[in-house]
PDB file of N, CA, C and O in Angstrom:
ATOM      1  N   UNK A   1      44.244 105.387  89.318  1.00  0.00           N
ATOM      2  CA  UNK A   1      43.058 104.580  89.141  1.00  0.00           C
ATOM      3  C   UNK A   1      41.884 105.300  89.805  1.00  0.00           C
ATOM      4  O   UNK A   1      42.004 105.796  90.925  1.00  0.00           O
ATOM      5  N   UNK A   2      40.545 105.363  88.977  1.00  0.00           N
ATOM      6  CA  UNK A   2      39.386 106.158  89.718  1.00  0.00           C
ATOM      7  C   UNK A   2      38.457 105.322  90.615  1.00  0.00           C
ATOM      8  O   UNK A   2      38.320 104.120  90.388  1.00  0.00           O
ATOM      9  N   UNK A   3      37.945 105.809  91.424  1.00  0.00           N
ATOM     10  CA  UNK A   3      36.790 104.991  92.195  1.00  0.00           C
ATOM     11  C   UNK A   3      36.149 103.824  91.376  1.00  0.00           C
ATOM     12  O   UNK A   3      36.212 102.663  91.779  1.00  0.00           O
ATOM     13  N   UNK A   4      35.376 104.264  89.924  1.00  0.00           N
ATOM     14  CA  UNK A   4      34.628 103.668  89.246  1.00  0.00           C
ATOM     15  C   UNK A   4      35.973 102.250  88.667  1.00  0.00           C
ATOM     16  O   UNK A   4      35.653 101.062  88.623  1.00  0.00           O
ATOM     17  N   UNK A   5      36.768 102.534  88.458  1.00  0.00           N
ATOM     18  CA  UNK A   5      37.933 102.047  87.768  1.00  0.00           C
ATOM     19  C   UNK A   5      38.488 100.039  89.177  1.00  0.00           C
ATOM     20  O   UNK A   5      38.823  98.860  89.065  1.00  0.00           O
ATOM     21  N   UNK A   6      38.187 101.061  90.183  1.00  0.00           N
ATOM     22  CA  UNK A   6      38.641 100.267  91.567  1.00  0.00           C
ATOM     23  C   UNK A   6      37.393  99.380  92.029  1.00  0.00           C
ATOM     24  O   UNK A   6      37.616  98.284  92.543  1.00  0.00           O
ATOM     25  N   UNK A   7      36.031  99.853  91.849  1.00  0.00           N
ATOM     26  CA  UNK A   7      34.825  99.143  91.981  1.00  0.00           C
ATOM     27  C   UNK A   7      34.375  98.285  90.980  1.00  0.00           C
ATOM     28  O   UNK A   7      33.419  97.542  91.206  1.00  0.00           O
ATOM     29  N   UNK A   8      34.954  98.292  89.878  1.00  0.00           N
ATOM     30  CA  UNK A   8      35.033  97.586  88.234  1.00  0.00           C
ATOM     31  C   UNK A   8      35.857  96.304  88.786  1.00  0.00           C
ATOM     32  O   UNK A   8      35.350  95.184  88.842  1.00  0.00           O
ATOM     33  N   UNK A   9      37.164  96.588  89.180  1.00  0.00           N
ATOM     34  CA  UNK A   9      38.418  95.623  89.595  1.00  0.00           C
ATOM     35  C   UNK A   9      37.528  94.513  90.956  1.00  0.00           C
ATOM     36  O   UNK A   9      37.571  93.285  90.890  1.00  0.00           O
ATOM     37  N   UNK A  10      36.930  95.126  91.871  1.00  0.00           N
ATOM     38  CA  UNK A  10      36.430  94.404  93.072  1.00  0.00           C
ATOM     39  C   UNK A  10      35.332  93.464  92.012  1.00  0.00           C
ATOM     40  O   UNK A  10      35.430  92.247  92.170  1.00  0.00           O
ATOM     41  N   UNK A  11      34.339  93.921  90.990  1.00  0.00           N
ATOM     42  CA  UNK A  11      33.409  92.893  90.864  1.00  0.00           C
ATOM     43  C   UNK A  11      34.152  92.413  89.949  1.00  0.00           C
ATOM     44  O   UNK A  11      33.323  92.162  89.074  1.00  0.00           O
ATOM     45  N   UNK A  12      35.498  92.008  89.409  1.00  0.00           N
ATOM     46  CA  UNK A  12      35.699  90.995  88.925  1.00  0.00           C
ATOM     47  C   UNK A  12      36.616  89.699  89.965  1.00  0.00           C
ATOM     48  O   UNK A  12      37.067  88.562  89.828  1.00  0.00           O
ATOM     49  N   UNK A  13      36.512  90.675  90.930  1.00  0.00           N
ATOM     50  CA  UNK A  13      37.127  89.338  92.102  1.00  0.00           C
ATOM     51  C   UNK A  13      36.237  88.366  92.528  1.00  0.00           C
ATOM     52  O   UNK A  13      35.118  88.749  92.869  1.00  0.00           O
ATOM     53  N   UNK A  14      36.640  86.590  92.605  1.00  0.00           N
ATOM     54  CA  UNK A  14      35.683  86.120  93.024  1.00  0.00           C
ATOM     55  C   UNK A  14      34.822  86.086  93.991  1.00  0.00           C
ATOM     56  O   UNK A  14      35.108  87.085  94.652  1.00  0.00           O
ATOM     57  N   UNK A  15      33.912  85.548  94.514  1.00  0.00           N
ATOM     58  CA  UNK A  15      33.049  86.474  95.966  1.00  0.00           C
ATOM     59  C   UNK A  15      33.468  86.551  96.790  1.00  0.00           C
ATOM     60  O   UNK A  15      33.361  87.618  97.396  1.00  0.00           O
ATOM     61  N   UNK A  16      34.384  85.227  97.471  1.00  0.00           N
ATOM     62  CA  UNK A  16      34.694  85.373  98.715  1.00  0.00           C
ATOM     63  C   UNK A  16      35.558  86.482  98.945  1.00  0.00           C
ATOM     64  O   UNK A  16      35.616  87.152  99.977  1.00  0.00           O
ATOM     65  N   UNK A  17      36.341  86.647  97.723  1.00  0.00           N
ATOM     66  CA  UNK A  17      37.123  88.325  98.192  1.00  0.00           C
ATOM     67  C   UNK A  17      36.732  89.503  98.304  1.00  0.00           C
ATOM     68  O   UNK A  17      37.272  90.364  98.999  1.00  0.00           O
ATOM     69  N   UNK A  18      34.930  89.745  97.049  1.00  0.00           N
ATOM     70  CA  UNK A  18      34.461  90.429  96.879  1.00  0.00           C
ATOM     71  C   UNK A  18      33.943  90.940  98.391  1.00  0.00           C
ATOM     72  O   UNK A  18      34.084  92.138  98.637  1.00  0.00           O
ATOM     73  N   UNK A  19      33.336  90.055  99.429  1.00  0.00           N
ATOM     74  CA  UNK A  19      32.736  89.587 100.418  1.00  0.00           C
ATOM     75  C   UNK A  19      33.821  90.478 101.716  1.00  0.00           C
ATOM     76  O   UNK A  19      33.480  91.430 102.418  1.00  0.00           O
ATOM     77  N   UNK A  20      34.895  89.908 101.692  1.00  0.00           N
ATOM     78  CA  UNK A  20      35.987  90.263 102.276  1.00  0.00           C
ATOM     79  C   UNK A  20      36.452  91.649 102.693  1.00  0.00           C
ATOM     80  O   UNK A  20      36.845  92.120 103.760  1.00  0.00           O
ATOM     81  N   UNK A  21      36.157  92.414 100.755  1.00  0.00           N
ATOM     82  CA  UNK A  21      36.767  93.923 101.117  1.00  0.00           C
ATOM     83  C   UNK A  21      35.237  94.440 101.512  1.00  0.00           C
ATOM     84  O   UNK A  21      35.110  95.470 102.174  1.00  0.00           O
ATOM     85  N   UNK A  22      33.838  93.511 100.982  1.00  0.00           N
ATOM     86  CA  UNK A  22      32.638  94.490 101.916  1.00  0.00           C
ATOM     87  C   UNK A  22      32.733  94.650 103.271  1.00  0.00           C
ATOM     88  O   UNK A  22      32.508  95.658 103.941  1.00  0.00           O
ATOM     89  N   UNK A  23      33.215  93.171 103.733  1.00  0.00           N
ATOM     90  CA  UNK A  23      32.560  92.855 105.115  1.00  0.00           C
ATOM     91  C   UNK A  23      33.264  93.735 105.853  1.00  0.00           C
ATOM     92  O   UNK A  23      32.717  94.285 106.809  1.00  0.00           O
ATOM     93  N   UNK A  24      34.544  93.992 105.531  1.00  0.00           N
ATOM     94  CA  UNK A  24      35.706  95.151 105.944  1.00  0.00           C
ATOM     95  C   UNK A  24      35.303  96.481 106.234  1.00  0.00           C
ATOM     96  O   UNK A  24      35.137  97.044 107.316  1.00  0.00           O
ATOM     97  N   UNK A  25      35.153  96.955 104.846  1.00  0.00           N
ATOM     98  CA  UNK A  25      34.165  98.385 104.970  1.00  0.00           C
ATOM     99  C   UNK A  25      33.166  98.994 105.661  1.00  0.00           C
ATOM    100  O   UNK A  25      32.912 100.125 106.076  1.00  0.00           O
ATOM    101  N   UNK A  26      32.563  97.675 105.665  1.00  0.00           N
ATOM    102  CA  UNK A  26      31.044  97.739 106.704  1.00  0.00           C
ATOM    103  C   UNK A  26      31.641  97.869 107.589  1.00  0.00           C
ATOM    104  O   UNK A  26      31.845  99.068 107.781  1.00  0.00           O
ATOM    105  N   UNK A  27      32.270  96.988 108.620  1.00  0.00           N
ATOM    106  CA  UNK A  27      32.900  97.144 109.617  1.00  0.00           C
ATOM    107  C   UNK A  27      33.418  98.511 110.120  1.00  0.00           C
ATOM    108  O   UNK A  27      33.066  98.985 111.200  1.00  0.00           O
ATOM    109  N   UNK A  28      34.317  99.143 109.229  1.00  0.00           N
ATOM    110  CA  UNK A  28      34.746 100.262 110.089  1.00  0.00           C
ATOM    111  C   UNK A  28      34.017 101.409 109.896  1.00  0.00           C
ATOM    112  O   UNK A  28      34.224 102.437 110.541  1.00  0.00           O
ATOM    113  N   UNK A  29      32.783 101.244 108.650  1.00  0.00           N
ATOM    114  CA  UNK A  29      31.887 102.291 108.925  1.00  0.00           C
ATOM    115  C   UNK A  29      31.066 102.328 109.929  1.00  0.00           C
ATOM    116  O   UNK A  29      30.580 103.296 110.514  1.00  0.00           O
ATOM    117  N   UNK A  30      30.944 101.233 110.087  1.00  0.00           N
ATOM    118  CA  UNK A  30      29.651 101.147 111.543  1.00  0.00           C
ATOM    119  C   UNK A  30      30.516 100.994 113.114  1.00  0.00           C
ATOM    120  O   UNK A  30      30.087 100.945 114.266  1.00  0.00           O
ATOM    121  N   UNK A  31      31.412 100.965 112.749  1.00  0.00           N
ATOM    122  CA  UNK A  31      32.276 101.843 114.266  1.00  0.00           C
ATOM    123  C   UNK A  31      32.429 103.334 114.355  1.00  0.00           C
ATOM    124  O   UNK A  31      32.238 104.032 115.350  1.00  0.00           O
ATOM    125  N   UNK A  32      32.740 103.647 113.355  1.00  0.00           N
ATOM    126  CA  UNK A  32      32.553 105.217 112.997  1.00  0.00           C
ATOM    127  C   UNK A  32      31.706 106.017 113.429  1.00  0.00           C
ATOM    128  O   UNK A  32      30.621 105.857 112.869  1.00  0.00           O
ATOM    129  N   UNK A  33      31.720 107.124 114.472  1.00  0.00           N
ATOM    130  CA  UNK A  33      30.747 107.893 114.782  1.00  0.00           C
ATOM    131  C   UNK A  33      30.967 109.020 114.044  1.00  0.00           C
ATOM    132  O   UNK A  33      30.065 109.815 114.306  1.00  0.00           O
ATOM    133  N   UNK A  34      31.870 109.552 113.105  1.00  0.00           N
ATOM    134  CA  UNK A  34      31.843 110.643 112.230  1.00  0.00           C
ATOM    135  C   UNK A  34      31.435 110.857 111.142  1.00  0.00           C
ATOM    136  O   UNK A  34      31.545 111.851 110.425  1.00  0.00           O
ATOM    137  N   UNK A  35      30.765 109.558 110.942  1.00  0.00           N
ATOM    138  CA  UNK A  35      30.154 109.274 109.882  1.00  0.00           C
ATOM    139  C   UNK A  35      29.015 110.380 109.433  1.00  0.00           C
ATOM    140  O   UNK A  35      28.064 110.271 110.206  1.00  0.00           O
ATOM    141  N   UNK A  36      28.799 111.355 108.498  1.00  0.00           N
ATOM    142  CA  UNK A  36      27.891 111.889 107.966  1.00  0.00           C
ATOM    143  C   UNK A  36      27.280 111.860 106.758  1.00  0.00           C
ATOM    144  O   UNK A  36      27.714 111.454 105.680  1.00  0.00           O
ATOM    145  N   UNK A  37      25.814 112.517 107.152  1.00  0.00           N
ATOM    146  CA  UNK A  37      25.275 111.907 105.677  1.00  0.00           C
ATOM    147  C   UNK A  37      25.708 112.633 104.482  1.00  0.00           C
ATOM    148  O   UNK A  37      26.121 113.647 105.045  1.00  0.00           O
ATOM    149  N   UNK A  38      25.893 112.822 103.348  1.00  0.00           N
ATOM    150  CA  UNK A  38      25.694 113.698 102.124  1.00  0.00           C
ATOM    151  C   UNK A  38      24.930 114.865 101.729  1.00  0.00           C
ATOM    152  O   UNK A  38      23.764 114.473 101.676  1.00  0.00           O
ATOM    153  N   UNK A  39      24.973 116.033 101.439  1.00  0.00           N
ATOM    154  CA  UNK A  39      23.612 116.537 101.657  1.00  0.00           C
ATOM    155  C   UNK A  39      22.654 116.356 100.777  1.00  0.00           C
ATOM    156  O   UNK A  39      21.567 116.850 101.077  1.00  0.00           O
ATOM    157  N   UNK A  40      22.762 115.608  99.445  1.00  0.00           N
ATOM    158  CA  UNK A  40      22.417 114.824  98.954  1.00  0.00           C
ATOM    159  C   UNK A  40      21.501 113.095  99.771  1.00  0.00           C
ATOM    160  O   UNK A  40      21.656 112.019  99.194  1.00  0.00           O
ATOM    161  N   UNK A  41      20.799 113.177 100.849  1.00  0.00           N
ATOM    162  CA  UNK A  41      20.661 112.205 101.611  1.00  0.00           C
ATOM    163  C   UNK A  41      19.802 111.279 100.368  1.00  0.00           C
ATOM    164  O   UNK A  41      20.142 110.117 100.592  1.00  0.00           O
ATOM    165  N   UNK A  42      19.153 111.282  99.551  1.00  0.00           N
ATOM    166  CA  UNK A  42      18.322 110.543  98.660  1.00  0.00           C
ATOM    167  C   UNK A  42      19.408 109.433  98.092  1.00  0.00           C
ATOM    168  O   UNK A  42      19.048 108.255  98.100  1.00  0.00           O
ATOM    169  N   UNK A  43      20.605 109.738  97.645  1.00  0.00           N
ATOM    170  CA  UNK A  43      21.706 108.398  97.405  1.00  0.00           C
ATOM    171  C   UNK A  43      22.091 107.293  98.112  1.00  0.00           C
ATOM    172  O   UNK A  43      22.446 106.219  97.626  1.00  0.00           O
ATOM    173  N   UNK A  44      21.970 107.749  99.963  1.00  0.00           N
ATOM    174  CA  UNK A  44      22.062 106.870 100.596  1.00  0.00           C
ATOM    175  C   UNK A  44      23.441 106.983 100.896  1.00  0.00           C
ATOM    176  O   UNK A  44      23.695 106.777 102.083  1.00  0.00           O
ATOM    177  N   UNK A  45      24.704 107.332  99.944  1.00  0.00           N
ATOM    178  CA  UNK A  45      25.820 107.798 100.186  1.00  0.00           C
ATOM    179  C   UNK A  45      26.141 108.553 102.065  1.00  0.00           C
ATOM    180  O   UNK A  45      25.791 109.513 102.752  1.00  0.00           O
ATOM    181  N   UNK A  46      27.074 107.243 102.153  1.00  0.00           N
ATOM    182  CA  UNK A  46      27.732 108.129 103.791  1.00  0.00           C
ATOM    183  C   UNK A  46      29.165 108.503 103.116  1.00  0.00           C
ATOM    184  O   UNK A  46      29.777 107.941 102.208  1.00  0.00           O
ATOM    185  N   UNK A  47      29.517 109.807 103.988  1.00  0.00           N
ATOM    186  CA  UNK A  47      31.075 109.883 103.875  1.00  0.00           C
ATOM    187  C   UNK A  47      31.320 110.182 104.976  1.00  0.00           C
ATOM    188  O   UNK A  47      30.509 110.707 105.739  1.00  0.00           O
ATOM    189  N   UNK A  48      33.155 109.735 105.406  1.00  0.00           N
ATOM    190  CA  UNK A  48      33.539 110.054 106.786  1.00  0.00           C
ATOM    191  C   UNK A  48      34.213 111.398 106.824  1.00  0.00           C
ATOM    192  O   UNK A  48      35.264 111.360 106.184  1.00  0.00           O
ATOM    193  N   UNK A  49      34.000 112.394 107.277  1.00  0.00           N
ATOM    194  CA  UNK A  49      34.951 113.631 107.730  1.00  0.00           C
ATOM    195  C   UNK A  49      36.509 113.326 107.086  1.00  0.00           C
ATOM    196  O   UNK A  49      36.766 112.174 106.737  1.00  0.00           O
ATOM    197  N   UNK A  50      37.315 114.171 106.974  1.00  0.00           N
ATOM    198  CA  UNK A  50      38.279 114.203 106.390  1.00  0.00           C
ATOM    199  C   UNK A  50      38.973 113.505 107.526  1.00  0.00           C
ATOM    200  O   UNK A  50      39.402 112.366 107.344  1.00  0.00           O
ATOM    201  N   UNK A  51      39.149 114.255 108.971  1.00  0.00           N
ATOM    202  CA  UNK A  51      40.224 114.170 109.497  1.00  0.00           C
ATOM    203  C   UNK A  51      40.121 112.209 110.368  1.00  0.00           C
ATOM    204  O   UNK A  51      40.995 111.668 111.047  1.00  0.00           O
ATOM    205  N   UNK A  52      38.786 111.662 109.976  1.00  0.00           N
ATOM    206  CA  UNK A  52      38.264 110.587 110.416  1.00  0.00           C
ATOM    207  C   UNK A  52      39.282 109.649 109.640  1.00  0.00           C
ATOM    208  O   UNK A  52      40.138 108.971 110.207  1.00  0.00           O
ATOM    209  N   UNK A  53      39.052 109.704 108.097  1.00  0.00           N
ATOM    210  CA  UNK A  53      39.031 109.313 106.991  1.00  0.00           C
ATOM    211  C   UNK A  53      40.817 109.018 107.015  1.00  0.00           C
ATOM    212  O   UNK A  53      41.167 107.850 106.848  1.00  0.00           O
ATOM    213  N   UNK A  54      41.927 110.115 107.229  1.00  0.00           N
ATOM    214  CA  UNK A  54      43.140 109.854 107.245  1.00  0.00           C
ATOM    215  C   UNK A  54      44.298 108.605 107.903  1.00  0.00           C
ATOM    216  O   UNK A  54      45.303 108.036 107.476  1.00  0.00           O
ATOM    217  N   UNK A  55      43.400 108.584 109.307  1.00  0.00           N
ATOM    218  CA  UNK A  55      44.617 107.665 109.659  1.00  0.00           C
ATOM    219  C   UNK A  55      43.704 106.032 109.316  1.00  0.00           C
ATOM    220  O   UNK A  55      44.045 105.117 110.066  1.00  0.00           O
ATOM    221  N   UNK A  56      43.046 105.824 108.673  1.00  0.00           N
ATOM    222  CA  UNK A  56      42.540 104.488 108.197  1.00  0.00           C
ATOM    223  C   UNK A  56      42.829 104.216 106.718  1.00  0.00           C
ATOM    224  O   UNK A  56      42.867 103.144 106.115  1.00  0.00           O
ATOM    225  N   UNK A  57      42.960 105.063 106.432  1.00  0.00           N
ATOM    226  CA  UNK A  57      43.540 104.989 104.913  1.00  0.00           C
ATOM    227  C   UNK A  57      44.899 103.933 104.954  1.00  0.00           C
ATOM    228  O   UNK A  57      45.265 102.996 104.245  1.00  0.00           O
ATOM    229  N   UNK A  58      45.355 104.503 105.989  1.00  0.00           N
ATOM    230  CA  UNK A  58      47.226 103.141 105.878  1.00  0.00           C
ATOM    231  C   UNK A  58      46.689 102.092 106.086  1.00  0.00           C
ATOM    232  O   UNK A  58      46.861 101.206 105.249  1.00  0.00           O
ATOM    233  N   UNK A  59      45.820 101.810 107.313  1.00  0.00           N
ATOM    234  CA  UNK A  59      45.754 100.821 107.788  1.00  0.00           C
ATOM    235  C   UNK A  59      44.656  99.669 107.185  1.00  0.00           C
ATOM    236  O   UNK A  59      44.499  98.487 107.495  1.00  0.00           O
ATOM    237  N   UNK A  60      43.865 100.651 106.047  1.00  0.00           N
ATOM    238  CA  UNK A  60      42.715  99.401 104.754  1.00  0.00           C
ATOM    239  C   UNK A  60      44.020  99.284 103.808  1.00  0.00           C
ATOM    240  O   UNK A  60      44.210  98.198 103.261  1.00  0.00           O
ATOM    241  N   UNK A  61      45.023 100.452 103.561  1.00  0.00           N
ATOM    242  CA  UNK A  61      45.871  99.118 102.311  1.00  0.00           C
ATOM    243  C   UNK A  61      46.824  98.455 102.505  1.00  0.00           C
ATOM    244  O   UNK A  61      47.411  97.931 101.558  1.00  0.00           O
ATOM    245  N   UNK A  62      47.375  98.247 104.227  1.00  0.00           N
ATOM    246  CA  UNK A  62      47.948  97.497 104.828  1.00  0.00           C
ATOM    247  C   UNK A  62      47.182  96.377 104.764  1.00  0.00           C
ATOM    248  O   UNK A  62      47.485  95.348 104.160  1.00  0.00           O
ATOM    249  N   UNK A  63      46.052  96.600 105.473  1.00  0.00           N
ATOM    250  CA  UNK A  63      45.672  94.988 105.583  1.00  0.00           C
ATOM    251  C   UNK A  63      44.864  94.151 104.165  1.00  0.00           C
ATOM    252  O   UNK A  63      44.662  92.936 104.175  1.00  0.00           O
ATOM    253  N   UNK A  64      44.526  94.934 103.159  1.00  0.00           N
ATOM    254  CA  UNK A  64      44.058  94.569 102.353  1.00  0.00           C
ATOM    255  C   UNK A  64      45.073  94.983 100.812  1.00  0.00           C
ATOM    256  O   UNK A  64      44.689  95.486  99.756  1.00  0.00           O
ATOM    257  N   UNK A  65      46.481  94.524 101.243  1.00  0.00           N
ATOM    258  CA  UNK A  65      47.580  94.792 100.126  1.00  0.00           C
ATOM    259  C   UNK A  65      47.580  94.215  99.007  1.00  0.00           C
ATOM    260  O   UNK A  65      47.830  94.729  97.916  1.00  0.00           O
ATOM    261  N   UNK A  66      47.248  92.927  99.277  1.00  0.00           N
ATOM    262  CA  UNK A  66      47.075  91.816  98.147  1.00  0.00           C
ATOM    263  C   UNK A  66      46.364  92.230  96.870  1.00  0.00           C
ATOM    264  O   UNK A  66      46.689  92.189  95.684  1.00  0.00           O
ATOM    265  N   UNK A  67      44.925  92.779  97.733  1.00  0.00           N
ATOM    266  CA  UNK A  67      43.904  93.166  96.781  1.00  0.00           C
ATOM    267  C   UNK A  67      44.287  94.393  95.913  1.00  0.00           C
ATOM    268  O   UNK A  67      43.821  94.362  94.774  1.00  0.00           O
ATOM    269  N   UNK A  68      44.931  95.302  96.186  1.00  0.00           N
ATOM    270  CA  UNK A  68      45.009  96.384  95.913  1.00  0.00           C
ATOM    271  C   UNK A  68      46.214  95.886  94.931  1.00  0.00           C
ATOM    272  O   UNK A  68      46.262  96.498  93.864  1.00  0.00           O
ATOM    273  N   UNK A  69      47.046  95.021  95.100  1.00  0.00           N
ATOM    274  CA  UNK A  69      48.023  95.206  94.173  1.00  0.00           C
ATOM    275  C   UNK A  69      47.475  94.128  92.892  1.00  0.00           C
ATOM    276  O   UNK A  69      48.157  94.043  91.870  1.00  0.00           O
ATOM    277  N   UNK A  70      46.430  93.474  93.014  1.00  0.00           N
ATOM    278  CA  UNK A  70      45.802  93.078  91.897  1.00  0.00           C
ATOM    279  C   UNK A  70      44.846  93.687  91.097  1.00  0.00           C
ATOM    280  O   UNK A  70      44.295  93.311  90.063  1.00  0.00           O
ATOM    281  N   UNK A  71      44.691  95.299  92.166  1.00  0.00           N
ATOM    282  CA  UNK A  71      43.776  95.562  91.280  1.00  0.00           C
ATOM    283  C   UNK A  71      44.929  97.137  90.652  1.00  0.00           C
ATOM    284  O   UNK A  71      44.639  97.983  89.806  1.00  0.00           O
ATOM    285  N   UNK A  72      45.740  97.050  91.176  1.00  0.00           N
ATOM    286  CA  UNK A  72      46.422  97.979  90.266  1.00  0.00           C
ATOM    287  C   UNK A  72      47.281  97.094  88.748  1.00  0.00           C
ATOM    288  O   UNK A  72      48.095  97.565  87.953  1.00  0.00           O
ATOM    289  N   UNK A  73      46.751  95.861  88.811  1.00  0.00           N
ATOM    290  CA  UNK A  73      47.633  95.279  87.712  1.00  0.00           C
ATOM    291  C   UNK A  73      46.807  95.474  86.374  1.00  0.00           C
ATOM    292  O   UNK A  73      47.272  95.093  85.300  1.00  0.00           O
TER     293      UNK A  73
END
């Protein structure tokens, strides 16, 4: 499944879930100090460093399993 494919699946969830996987995201981006900009800065696009990025990966589709397995359906 592609990014565009997975962000398609979130806006057909109703809000409060929609709400849920934002409020999430936000969250651990704005704890994030590895956060860098794009060099592209005009998109507004942040990405986290690779080695930032790895060990949170288990732990967003641990806690957000539900979602993910509805949106792989």
């Amino acid at each position: 499944m592609t990014a565009i494919q997975i962000i398609q699946e979130i806006e057909t969830l109703p809000l409060e879930e929609q709400r849920a996987v934002f409020v999430s995201l936000q969250e651990r981006l704005k704890g994030e100090k590895a956060i860098s900009t794009a060099a592209s800065t005009s998109t507004g696009v942040r990405y986290l460093d690779r080695e930032t990025a790895r060990p949170l990966i288990k732990e967003i589709l641990t806690e957000h399993a539900d979602l993910f397995r509805k949106l792989a359906q």
